[in-house]
C-alpha positions as CSV (number, residue, x, y, z in Angstrom):
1,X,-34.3,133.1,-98.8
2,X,-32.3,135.5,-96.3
3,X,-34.0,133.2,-93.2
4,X,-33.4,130.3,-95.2
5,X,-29.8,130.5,-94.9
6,X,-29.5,131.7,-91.4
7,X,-31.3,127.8,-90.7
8,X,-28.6,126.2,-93.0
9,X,-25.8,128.4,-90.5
10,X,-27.6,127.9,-87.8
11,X,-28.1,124.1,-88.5
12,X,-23.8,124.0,-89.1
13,X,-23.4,125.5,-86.4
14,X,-25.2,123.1,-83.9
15,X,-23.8,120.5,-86.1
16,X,-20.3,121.3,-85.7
17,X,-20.6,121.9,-82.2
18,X,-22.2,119.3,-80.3
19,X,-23.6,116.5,-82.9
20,X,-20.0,115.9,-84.2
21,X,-17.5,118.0,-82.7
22,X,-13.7,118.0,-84.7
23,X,-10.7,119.8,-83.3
24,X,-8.6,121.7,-85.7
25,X,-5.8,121.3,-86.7
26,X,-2.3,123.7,-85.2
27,X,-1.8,124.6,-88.6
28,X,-4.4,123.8,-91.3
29,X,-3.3,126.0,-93.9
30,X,0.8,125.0,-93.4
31,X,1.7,128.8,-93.2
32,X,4.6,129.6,-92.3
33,X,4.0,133.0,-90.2
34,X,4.5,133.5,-87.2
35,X,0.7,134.0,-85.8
36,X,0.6,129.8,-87.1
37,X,3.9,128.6,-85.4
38,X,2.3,129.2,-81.5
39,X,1.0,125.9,-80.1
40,X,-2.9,125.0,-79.5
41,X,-4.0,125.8,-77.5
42,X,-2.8,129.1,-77.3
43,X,-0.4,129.7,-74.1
44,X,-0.6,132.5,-72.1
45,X,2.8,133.5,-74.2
46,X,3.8,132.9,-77.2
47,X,6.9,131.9,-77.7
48,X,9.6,130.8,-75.2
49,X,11.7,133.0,-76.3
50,X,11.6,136.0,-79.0
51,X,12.3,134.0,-82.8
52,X,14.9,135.8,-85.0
53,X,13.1,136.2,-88.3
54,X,15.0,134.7,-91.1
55,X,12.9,135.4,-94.4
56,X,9.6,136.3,-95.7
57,X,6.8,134.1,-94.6
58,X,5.6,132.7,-98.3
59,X,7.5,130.1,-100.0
60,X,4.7,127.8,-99.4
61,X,5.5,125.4,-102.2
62,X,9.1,126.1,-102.3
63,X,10.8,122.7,-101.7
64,X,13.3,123.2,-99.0
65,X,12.7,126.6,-98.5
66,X,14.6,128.2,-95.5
67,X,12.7,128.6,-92.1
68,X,11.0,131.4,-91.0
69,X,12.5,132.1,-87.8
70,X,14.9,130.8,-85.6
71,X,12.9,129.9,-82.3
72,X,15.8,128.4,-80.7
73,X,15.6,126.4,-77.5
74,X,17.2,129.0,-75.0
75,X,14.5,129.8,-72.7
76,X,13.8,133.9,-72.2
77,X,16.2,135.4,-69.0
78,X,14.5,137.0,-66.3
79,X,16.0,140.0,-68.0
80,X,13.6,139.5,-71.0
81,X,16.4,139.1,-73.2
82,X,16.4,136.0,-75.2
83,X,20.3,136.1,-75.2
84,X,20.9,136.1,-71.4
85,X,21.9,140.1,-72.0
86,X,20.3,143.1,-72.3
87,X,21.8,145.1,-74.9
88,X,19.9,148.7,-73.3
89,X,21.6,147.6,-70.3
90,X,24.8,147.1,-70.9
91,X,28.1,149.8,-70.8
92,X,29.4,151.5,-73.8
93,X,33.1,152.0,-73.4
């Protein structure tokens, strides 16, 4: 039985990778987390520039629930600072 269904795996597994190959989708379960909102495939960073989390991550079937994050369309400063200033940086009077 055990060797039995290591063929089935092994037969999906063949299957699904060269006899009819299907991409997934970005976001097949609609989460709203952050680990889902990155594009695919999978840049060498994540996001442009660092979201400002809004909420909790599941009202999944919440009807005009607000967004996650704000992911804005500032790009990141050399600085690192999404904001164009580096708050560690900066003088205190």
């Amino acid at each position: 039985m055990l060797g039995l269904s290591f063929l089935i795996f092994l037969f999906n597994l063949l299957y699904s990778m060269w006899i009819n190959p299907v991409k997934a989708p970005a976001n097949p379960w609609d989460s709203l987390g952050l680990e889902w909102q990155t594009a695919t495939p999978v840049p060498p960073h994540n996001f442009d520039r660092i979201p400002v989390i809004l909420t909790d991550p599941y009202h999944y079937s919440e009807v005009g629930a607000t967004p996650l994050a704000d992911f804005g369309t500032a790009p990141v400063s050399s600085s690192g600072s999404a904001y164009g200033n580096d708050p560690a940086s900066a003088s205190h009077e």
